[in-house]
Structure formats: C-alpha cells, structure tokens
C-alpha positions in Angstrom: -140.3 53.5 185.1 -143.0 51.1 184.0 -143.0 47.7 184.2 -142.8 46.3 181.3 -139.4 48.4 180.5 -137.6 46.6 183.2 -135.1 44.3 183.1 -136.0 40.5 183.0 -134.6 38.0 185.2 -132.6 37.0 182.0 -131.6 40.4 181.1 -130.3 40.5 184.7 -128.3 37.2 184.9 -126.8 38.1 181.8 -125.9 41.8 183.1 -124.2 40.0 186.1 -122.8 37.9 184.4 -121.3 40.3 181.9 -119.9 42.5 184.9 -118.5 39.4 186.9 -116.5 37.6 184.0 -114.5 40.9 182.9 -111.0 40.7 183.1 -110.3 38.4 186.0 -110.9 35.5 183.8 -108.3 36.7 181.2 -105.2 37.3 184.0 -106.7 36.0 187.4 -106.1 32.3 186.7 -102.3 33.5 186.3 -101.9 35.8 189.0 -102.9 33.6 191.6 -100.9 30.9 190.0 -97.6 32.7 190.7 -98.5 33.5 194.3 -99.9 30.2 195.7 -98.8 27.6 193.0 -101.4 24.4 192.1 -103.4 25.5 195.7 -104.9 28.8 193.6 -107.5 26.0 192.9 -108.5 26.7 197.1 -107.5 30.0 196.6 -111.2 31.0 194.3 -113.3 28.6 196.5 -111.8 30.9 199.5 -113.0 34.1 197.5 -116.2 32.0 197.0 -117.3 31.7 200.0 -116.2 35.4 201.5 -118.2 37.0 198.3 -120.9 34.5 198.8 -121.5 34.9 202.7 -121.3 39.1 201.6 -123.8 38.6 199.2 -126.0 36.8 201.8 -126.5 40.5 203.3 -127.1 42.5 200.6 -130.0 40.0 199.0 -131.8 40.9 202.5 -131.2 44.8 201.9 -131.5 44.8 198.1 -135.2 43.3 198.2 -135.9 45.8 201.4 -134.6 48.9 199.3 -135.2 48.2 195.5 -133.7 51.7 194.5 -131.2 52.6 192.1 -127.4 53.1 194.0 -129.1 51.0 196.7 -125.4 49.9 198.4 -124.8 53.7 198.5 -127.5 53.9 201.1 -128.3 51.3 203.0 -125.8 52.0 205.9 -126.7 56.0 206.2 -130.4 53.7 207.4 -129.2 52.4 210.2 -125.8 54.7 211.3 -126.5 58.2 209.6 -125.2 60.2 207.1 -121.0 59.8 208.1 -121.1 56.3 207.9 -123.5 55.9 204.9 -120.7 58.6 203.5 -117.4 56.3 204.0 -119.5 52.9 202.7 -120.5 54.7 199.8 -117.3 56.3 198.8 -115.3 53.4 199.4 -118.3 51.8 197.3 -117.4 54.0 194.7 -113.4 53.5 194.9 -113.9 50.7 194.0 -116.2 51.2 191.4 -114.6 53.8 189.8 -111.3 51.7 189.8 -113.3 48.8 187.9 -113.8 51.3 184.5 -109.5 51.7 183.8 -109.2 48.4 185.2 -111.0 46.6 182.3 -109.6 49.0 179.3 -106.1 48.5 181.0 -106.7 44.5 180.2 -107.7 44.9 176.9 -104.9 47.1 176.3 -102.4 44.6 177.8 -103.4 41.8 175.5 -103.8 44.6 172.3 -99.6 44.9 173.2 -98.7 41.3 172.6 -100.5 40.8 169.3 -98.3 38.8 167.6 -99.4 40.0 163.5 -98.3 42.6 161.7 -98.9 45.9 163.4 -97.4 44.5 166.6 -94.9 47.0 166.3 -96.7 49.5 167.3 -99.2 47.8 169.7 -96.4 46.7 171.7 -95.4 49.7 172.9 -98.5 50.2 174.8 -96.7 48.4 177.6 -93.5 49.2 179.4 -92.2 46.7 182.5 -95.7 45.5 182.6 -97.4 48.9 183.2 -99.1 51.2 180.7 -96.8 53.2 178.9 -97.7 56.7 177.7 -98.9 55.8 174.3 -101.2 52.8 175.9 -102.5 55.5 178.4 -103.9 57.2 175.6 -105.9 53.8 174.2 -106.8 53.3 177.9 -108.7 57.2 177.3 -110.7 56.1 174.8 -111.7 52.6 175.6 -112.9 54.6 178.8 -114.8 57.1 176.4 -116.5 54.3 174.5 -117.6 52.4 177.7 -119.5 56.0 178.6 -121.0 56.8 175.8 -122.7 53.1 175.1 -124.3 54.0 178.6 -125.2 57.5 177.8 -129.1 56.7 176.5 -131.1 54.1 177.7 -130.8 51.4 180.2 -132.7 49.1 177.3 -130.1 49.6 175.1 -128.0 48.9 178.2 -129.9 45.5 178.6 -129.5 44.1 174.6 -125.4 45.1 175.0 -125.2 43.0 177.8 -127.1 40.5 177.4 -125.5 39.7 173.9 -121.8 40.8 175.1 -122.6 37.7 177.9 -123.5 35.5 175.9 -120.3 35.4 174.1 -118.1 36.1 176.9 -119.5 33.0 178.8 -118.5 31.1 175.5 -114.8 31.9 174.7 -114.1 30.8 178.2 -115.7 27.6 178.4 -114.4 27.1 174.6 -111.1 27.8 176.0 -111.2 25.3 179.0 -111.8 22.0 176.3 -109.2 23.2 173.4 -106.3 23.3 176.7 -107.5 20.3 178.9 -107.7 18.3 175.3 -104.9 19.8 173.7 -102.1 19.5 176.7 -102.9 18.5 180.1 -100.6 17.4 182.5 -101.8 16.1 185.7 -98.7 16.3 187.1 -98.4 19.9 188.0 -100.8 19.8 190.8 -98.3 17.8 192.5 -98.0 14.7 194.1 -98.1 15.5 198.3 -99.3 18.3 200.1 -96.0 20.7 199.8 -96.0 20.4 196.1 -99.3 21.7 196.0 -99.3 24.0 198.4 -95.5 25.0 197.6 -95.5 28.5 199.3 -97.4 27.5 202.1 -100.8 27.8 203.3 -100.9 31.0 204.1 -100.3 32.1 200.3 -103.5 31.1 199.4 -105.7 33.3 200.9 -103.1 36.0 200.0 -104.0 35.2 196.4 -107.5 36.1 196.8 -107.0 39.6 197.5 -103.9 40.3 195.5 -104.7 38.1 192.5 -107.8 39.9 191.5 -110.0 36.3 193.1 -112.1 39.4 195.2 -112.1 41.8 192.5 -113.0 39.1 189.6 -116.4 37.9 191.9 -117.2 41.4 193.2 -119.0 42.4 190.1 -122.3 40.4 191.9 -123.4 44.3 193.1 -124.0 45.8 189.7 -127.5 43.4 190.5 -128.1 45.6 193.8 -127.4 48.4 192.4 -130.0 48.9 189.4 -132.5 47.6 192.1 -135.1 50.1 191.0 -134.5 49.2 187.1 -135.8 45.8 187.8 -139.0 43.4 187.1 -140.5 41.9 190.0 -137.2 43.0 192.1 -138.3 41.2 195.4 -137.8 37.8 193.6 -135.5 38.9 190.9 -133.0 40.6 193.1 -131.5 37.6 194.8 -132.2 35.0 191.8 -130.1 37.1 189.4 -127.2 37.1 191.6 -127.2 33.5 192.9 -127.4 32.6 189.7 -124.6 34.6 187.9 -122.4 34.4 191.0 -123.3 30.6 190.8 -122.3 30.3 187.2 -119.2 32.7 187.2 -117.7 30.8 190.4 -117.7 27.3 188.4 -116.3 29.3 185.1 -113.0 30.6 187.1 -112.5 27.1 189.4 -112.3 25.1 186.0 -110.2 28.2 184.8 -107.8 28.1 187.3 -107.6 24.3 186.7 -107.1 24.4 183.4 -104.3 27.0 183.5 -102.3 24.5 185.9 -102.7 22.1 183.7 -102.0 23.8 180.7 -98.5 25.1 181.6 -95.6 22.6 180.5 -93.8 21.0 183.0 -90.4 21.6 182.2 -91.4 25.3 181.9 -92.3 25.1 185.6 -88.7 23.0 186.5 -86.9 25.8 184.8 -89.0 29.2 186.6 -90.7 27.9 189.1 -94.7 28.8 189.8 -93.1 32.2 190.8 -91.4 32.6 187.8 -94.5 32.3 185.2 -94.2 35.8 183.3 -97.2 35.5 180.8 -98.5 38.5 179.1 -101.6 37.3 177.7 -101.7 34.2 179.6 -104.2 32.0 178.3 -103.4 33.2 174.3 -99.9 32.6 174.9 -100.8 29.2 176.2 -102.5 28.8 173.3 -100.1 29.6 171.0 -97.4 27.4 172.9 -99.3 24.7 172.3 -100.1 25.4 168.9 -103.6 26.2 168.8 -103.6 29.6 166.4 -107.1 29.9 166.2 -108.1 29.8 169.8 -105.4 32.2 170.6 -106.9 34.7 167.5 -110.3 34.4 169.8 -108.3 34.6 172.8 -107.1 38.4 171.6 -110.6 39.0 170.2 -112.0 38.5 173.5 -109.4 40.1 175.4 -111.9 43.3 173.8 -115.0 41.4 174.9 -114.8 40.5 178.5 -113.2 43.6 179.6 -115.7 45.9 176.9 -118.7 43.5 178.3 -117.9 44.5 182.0 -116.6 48.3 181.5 -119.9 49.0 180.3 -121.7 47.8 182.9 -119.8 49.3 185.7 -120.0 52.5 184.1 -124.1 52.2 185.0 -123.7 50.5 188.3 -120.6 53.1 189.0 -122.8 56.4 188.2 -125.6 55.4 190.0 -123.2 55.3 192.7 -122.4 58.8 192.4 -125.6 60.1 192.2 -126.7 58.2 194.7 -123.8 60.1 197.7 -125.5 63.4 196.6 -128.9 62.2 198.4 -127.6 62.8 201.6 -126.7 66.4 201.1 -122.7 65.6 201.0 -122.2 66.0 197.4 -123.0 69.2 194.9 -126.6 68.1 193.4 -125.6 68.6 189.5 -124.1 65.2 190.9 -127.2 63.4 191.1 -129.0 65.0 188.0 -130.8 62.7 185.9 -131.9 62.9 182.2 -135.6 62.9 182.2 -135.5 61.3 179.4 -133.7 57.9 179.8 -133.4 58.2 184.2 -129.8 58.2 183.9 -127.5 60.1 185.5 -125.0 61.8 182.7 -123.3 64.0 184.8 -122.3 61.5 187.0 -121.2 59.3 184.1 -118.9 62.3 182.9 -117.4 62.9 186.6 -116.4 59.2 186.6 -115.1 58.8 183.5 -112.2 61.6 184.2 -111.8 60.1 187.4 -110.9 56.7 185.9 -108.6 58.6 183.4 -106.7 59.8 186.5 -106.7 56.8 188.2 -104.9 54.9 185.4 -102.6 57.8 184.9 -101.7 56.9 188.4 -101.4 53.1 188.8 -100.6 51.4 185.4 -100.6 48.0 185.9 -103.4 45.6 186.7 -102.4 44.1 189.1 -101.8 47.0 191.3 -105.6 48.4 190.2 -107.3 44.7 191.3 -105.7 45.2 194.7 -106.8 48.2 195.3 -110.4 47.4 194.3 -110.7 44.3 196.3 -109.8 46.6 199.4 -112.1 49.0 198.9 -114.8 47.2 198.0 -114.2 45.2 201.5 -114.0 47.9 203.5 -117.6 49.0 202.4 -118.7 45.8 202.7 -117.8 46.0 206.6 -120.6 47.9 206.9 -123.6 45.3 205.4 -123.8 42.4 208.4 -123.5 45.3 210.7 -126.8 47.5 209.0 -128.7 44.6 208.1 -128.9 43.2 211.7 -129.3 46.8 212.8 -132.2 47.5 210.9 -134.0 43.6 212.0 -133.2 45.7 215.6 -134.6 49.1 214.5 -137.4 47.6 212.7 -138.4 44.5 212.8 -142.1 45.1 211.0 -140.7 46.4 208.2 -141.2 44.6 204.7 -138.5 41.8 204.6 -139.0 40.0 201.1 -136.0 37.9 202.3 -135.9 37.5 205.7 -133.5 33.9 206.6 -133.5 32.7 210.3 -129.5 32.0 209.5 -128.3 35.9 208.9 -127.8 35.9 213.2 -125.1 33.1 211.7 -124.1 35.1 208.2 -124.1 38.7 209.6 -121.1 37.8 212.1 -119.6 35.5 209.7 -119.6 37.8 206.9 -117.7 40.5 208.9 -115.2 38.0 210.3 -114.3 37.0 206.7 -114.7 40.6 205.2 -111.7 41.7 207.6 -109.8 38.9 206.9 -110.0 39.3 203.0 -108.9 43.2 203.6 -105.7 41.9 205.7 -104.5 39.5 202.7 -104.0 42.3 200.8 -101.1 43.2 202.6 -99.5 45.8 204.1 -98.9 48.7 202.6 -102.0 48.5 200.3 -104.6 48.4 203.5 -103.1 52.3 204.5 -103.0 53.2 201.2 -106.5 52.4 200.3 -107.9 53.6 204.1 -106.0 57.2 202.6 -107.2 57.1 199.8 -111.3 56.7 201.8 -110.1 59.1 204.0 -109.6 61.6 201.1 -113.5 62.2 200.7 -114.3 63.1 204.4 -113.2 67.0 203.0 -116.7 66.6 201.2 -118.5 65.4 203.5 -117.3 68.1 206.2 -117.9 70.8 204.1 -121.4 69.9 203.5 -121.7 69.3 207.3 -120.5 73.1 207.7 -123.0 73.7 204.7 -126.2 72.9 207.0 -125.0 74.2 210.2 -123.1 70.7 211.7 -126.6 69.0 211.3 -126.4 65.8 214.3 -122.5 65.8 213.8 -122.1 64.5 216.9 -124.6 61.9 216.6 -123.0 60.9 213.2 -120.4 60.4 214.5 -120.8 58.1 217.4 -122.6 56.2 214.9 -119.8 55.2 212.5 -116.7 55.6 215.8 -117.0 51.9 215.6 -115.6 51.8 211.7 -113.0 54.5 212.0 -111.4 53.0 215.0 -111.6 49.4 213.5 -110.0 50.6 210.1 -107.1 52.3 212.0 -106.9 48.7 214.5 -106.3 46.6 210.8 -104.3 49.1 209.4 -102.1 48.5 212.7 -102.4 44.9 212.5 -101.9 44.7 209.0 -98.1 46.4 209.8 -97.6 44.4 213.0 -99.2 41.1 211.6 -97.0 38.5 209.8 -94.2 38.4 207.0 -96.4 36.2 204.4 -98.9 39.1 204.6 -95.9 42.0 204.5 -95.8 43.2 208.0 -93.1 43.3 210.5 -94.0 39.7 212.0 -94.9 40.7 215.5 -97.8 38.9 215.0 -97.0 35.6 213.6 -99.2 33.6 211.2 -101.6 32.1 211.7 -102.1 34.5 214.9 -103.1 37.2 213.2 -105.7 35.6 212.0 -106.7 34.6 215.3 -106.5 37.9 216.6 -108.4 39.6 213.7 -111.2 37.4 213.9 -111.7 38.0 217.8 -111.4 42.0 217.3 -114.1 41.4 214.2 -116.9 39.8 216.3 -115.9 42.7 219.1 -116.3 45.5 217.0 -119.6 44.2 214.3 -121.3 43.7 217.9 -120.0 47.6 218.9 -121.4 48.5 215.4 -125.0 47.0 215.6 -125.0 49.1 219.4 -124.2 52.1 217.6 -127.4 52.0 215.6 -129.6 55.0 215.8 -132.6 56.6 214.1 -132.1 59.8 211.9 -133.7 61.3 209.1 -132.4 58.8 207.3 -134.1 56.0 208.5 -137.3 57.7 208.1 -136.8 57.7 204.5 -135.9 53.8 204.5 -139.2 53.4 205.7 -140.5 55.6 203.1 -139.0 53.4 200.3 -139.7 50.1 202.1 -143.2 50.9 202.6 -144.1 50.2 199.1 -142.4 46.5 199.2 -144.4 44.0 198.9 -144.3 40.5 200.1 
C-alpha cells in the first residue's frame, strides 16, 4: 500500500478512540456501580493499569511486526504454530464477540425510547436479554457494520474519524449537564465502608464483570492494522497512548459522574445493588429533567456502539485472515480483495458468527464477560513472546526497545491472571471451552501436513494449557466473592495466583524455540527501520 494512503497518526487516534469508547461508556459506569458501590471509581483505575501494563508489550511487538492481524502472530514467533493457534483464536473470541456486543447496546437503549413508537421498540427486550424480535435488529445492525467495511480502509478512516469526533463529545457533554444539573457529593460516602460497601474485593471483580476490561480493550484495533499505517514505528505506540490516555480520563469522570448523579433517596430505598437502569445515563437524564440531553443520549446510544462495531469488524477480519497463515485454517479464509487489501471472506465468516453468538447470550452483560476473558487469556501469551524473542534475537530491529519490560513483562502476566480470575467462576471454564473448541482445526490441519513438529508445538505452548487448567482449578477452589467454593479464602488466592503466575511466565519464556515461524518474523522485521 503506498504511503501516502495510510492512515495518519490523527486518523489513528481517532480509529482507537472510536473502538475504545463503544458501549462501555453507555452501561459500564452502571454495571460496576451495582457491584462495587462509590469504589467503581478504583475499580477503572484498576482496569487502567492491567490494560496499560498489557499494552506496554504489544507497543514493543507492534513496531517489531508492523503487519496486518499482527496479535494473531506474534506468539506462533516465539512458541510455534499451537500456541500462536490458541492466542489467536482466543484473540478472535473476543473479537468476534465485540461485533453483537455493540448492536446488542444500541438495541437495548432503542427498547426504552420513551416517544411514540415505544410500543414496539420495547419489545426488543425481555428480562433484560434480547428478545426474538430485537434479535432480528441485532442481524441487521451486524449487516450494516460489514458492509461500511466492505471497500476501502480510506473510507474506513473518514467513518471513524468523524464517528469519534462526536462520540468523544456526547460523553464529555453528558458529564457537565449531570455534575451541574444534580450532584450530590454525598453518595461517595463518608468512611471507608460506605465507599467501599461490598468490600474490597468487589472492586476488582467489577473490572472484569462490569465490562471495565472489555470497555479499554479496544486499544488493539491500533496493533492490528499495523501494516495500514504511516510511519508505523512511531505511530504505533503514539496512537494508542494517546487514545488509551484520553479514553481512560473519559470513563473515570464517567463513573464519577454517574455516582453522583443518582439521587440519594433512590439509593436509601434499593441500595447500589439495587440500581436497575435500562439506559442508564438517559434515564438519569430524564429523572432529572434534562429532555434534550437524554434525546442525544438515545441518538448516541446508535453512535458509540455503530462507531466501535465498525471498526472491530476491520480489526476482527484481519484477525481471521490472519490464523490461516499458519496453515490451520482453509485459505479462502485469508483471501483478500485485490482491490481495496481487505479480507471479504473473512468479514462474511464473522459476521454469521456474531449472529450466532447473540442468538446464544442475549444480554450484555453476559457478552462483556466473556470478552474480557478471552481477550485475557490471549493476552497471557504477550510478556511471555516479547521477552522470548529479546532471548531468541536480540539483534533484531526493536523500534521500542525499554530497559523496564524485564519489570512490565512479569508484571503484565501477574495482573493478566488476576483480571481472568475476577471474572469468576463459572465464566473462566466456560470461556477456556469455548478456546478449546478450535483445537479440532488446528488438529486437522496438523494431520493435513503429516503432524509437521507436533511434538515440538507442543512442548512449546504445555506451559499455557497446564496454566489455564491450574486457574480454572483455582478459579473453583478460590474464594466466595469471586464464586468459588472458598477453599481458598480472599485475599489468598490472590496470593497464590500471583506466585503460580511468575512460575509459569518464567516456564513459558524456557519453552521458546525456533520454527519456521520465527524465520518469517525475521523476514517481516528485516525491513523495520530504526
């Protein structure tokens, strides 16, 4: 692609932005409201700071490997093709579960429209999941987001870019009409048990239940147009500082605000636990008379989620396309349109995936847990390849190359393990099944080329199979705040998951070996410049 074609470091912020501040904004705020009360606020700094020290990783790999689906690849570098298969299709899990996600928000909000045609909107909704009728609004908001993605990744760029601009407005619109209109100070209580009034360990619950993980995630739709973008050694890491940066202050003062917002003598009557908001901030709104915002409100409820569907649906089929390079996947997979270098068949596969995904889980809530977990399990795999690779090949091209990632790497691990324990038990086994259900692929195409190195695959990723089974153990075992049995009390599992992390990234990065695969990393790589 040439240069001049590629997306700006503007274009980029803007396209990170627009994937980051989806949906989360418009129910986050809420849902981590009911589970950890006033103390959300710690709850998103939390989620900060496990996303952030994640990110840390990637900006190292991303400038190594500017290529399009770059997170699909980077850990089939360093451990072979079984463990590049499980990162990327947990990768894509995830992914694939962002597309209904953001159509099942805009849906949500459609159903409490509170004008005239409610009467039919509101039966999109039934005991807070999607009802048949809203399933079928879900379809075609799922259609939409594919087709806008379907030509060019220019056109791409002006969506975005315009669809951020307006989403970054609405919610910083909505933060001074509620803090001016009615804000009571009072609700963040006035001792450390009204604040925190379900306890510590509730708020790192939140961040993987609430949709905190899910709402900063978005930061890898950056990585993965890597090859899409201007001066990408630079570029790479500004644009997602930068809109991680931005989006993180957006949903602090959110979260604020919507504490603030609620009435007092709404909380004495239902308790934090008790809030049962719909559209949360429009029915705030409306509560405290503010019409118009709350018309915006259901305006952007189309927006944000519109704004980030479409840009997951880009990020998501380069995704696919990307598992097919490694000989696991049929290659009409990874077919690209000459034309526009998009992959359309991929697009098509993933939107009929989403479509069954939705048809499946219904509510949002249910579909932001199950991203955050994915996306954490793949992200096991970053501290482990990028200090792998410094091992493997230290003379390679390292736009980014920080003395502190022998501090990050570990860290990153430790808190990416934690984060996929706060989502409780039983969504950590469902998820792991769920990964588990594309190893049929990969073995097939294993058998296809005559059990290429199987054994050597293997060993290489033994160290993530057995760790996913240990937290899926633990996860059961580990304490009642976090749904298991209480064998492990709190806060001893998080002791005890900490320990077992730094044991098993250290087994990882031993596990490293050099395959086929790594020879084509140093293909790519060769061409960086610093």
């Amino acid at each position: 692609m040439l240069e001049k074609n590629k997306m700006s470091l503007f274009s980029l912020v803007m396209l990170g932005l627009s994937s980051i501040i989806g949906s989360g904004w418009l129910f986050g705020a809420w849902e981590a409201t009911t589970v950890a009360g006033p103390a959300a606020i710690i709850s998103w700094v939390v989620g900060a700071i496990v996303i952030g020290a994640i990110a840390f990783n990637y900006v190292e790999l991303g400038t190594m490997f500017p290529e399009s689906g770059g997170m699909s690849h980077y850990a089939q570098y360093s451990h072979g093709s079984l463990l590049g298969f499980i990162a990327s299709w947990s990768n894509w899990v995830s992914l694939v579960t962002i597309i209904p996600i953001e159509a099942v928000a805009a849906v949500q909000y459609m159903s409490s429209w509170p004008w005239s045609w409610a009467n039919w909107t509101n039966r999109f909704m039934h005991h807070n999941e999607i009802s048949t009728r809203g399933l079928l609004v879900v379809f075609a908001f799922i259609i939409v987001f594919t087709l806008l993605n379907f030509w060019s990744v220019k056109f791409l760029t002006r969506f975005t870019s315009f669809i951020a601009i307006f989403k970054l407005a609405i919610p910083l619109l909505t933060i001074i009409m509620l803090v001016s209109t009615g804000f009571h100070a009072e609700n963040f209580g006035h001792s450390v048990a009204t604040f925190m009034p379900y306890g510590s360990a509730k708020i790192f619950a939140a961040t993987s239940i609430s949709g905190i993980i899910f709402s900063y995630n978005a930061f890898q739709t950056v990585i993965n147009v890597g090859s899409e973008i201007r001066d990408s050694k630079r570029n790479i890491g500004r644009g997602i500082a930068i809109s991680l940066g931005i989006s993180i202050v957006i949903y602090l003062l959110l979260q604020i605000t919507f504490i603030g917002a609620v009435s007092p003598a709404l909380i004495a009557k239902t308790g934090w636990h008790g809030l049962n908001f719909q559209s949360p901030f429009a029915d705030l709104a409306i509560l405290l008379g503010i019409h118009w915002l709350a018309v915006l409100l259901y305006l952007d409820a189309f927006i944000s989620p519109f704004g980030t569907g479409v840009s997951f649906v880009a990020s998501c089929a380069r995704t696919l396309a990307a598992l097919k390079q490694n000989k696991h996947m049929p290659p009409i997979v990874g077919k690209m349109n000459h034309q526009y270098n998009i992959p359309r068949v991929a697009m098509a596969i993933n939107a009929v995936v989403s479509m069954l995904l939705v048809s499946v889980f219904r509510s949002w809530g249910t579909l932001a847990s199950v991203i955050s977990t994915a996306t954490l399990i793949a992200y096991l795999t970053g501290p482990v390849t990028v200090m792998s690779l410094r091992k493997m090949a230290p003379d390679m091209n390292r736009p980014v190359h920080s003395p502190w990632m022998k501090v990050m790497a570990p860290l990153s691990f430790v808190l990416a393990s934690l984060a996929t324990y706060w989502a409780m038990w039983p969504t950590t086994i469902k998820v792991i099944g769920v990964i588990m259900l594309g190893l049929p692929f990969y073995f097939y195409y294993e058998y296809r080329i005559h059990w290429e190195n199987t054994w050597a695959q293997f060993k290489g990723s033994l160290w993530l199979i057995i760790y996913l089974a240990l937290l899926s153990l633990i996860s059961f075992l580990g304490s009642r705040e976090f749904n298991g049995i209480n064998v492990i009390p709190y806060p001893l599992d998080f002791v005890l998951i900490s320990a077992l992390a730094l044991i098993f990234y250290y087994w990882g990065i031993i596990s490293r070996f050099y395959s086929k695969y790594f020879s084509r990393a140093k293909r790519i790589n060769k061409d960086v410049q610093l």
